[in-house]
C-alpha positions as CSV (number, residue, x, y, z in Angstrom):
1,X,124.1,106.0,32.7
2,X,126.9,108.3,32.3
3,X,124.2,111.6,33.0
4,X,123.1,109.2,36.1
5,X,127.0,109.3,37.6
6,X,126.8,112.9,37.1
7,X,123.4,113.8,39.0
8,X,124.7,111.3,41.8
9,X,127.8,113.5,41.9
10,X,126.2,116.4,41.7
11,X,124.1,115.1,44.4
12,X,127.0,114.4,46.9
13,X,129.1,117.4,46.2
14,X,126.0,119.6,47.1
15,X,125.2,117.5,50.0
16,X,129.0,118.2,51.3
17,X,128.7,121.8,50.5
18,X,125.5,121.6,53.1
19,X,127.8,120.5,55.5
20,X,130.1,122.8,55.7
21,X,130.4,125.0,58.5
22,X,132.6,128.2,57.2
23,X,135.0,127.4,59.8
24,X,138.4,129.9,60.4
25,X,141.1,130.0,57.4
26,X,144.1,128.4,58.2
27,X,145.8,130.0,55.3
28,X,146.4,133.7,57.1
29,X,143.9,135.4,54.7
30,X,140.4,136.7,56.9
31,X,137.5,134.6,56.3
32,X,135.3,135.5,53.5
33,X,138.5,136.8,51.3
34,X,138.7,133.5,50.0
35,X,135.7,134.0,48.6
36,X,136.3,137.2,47.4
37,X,139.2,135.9,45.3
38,X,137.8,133.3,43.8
39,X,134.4,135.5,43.1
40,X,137.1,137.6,41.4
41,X,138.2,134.9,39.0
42,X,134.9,134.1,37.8
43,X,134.2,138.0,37.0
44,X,137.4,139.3,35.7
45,X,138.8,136.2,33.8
46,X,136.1,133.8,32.9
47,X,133.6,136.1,32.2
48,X,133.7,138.4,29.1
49,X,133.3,141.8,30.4
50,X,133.3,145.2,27.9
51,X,137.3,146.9,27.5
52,X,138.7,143.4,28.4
53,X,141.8,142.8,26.5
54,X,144.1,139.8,26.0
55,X,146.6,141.3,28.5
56,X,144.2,142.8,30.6
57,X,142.4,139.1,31.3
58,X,146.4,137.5,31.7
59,X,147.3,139.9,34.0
60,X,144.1,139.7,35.9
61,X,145.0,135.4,36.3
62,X,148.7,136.0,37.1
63,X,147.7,138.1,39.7
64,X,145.0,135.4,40.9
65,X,147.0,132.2,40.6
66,X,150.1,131.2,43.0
67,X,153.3,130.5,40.7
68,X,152.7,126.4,41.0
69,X,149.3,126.4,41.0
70,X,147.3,123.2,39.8
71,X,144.1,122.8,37.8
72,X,142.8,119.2,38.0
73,X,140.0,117.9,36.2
74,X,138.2,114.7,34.5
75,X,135.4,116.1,32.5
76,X,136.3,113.2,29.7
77,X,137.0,116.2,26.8
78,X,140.6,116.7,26.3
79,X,141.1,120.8,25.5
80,X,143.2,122.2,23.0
81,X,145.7,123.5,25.7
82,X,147.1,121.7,28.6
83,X,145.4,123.6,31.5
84,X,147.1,121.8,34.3
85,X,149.5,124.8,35.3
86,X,149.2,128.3,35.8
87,X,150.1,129.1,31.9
88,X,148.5,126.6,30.6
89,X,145.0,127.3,32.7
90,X,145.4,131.4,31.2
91,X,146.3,130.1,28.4
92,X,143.2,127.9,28.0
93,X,140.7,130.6,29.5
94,X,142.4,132.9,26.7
95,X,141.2,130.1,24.2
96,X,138.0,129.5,25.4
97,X,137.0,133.6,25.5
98,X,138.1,133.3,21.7
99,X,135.8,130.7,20.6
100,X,133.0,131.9,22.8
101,X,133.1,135.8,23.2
102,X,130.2,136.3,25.1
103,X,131.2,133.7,28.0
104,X,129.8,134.2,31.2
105,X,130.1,132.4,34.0
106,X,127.9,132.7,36.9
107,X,128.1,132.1,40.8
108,X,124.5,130.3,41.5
109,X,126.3,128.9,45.5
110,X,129.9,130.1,46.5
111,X,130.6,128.3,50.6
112,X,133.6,128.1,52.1
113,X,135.7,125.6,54.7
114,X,138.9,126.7,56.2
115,X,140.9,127.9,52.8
116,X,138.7,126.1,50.4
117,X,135.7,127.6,48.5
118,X,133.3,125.9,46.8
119,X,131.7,127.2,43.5
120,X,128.3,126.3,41.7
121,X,128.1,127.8,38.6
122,X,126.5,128.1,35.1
123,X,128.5,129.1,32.3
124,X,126.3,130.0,29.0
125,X,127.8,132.0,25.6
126,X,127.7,131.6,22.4
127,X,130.6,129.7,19.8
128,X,132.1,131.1,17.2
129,X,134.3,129.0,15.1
130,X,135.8,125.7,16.5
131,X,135.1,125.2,20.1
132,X,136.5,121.7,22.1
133,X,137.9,120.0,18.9
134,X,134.2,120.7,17.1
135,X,134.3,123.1,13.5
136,X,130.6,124.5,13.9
137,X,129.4,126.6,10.5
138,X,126.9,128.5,12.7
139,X,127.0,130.3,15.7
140,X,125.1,128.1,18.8
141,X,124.6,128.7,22.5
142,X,125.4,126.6,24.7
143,X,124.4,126.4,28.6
144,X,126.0,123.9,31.4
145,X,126.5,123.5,35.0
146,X,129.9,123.7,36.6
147,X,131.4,122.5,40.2
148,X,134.6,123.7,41.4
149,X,136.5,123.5,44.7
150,X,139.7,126.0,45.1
151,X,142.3,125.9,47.6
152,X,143.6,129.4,48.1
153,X,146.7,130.3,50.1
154,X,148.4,133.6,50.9
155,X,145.3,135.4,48.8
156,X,146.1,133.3,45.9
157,X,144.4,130.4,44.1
158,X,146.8,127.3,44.6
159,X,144.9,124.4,43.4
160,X,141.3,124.4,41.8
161,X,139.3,120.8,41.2
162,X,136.6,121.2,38.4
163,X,134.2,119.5,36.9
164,X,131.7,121.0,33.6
165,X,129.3,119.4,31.4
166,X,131.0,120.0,28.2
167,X,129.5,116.5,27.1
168,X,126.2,118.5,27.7
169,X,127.3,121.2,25.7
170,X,128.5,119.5,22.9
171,X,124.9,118.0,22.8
172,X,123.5,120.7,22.9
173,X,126.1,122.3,20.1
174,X,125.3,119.1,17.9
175,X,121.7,119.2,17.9
């Protein structure tokens, strides 16, 4: 039942990203930047990259994020670190890269509306250690589908609304 709710919302979000028409910003920035800054959060934080460093991926999200923005969720898995704020979401990421150094998370369909962009992704790596409250003795991939809608204002993510299959992943973890 519970994978059934999340094909039908898969199903609608995809059918709202086909109607989007990639009107004009309204939030000063050109159209397309939007994109261009939330592309940028996908390659330079949540993606493990060679030279990246602690600070190097902090700096990289306090340059992307406005000072209040907001990271709402309801994927039903509680992380380690409160990830609703700007310190706590870098904070997180910083976690997650940790327990899965060979993260990366791909654009599959980026569309925009106005300020808001729209992201389809697949995030795949490898844990090491604990990962979402789990102590694994071995080393196991994982490989999920992710949905995210940002609101970015003045070249800056404000809000983002995500959802991930971690349930997926810990399935696939626990097999």
């Amino acid at each position: 039942m519970k994978k059934l709710v999340g094909v039908f919302l898969v199903a609608c979000i995809i059918s709202f990203v086909g109607c989007l028409n990639g009107s004009s910003s309204d939030s000063g920035a050109a159209v397309g930047t939007e994109k261009e800054i939330v592309r940028g959060f996908y390659n330079k934080s949540l993606t493990v990259n060679q030279g990246d460093t602690e600070v190097s991926v902090r700096n990289a999200m306090d340059e992307l994020f406005t000072s209040d923005f907001q990271s709402i969720s309801s994927n039903g898995v509680t992380p380690a670190t409160d990830i609703s704020n700007k310190q706590g979401m870098i904070d997180g990421v910083i976690g997650l890269r940790a327990s899965v150094p060979d993260l990366k998370w791909e654009i599959i369909d980026l569309r925009q509306s106005g300020n808001r962009v729209i992201a389809r992704s697949r995030a795949t790596g490898t844990t090491k250690g604990e990962f979402l409250g789990l102590s694994l003795p071995i080393a196991k991939p994982f490989d999920i589908m992710t949905i995210d809608i940002h609101t970015v204002e003045n070249e800056k993510i404000k809000t983002v609304y995500h959802v991930e299959e971690w349930s997926i992943a810990i399935q696939q973890l626990t097999n």
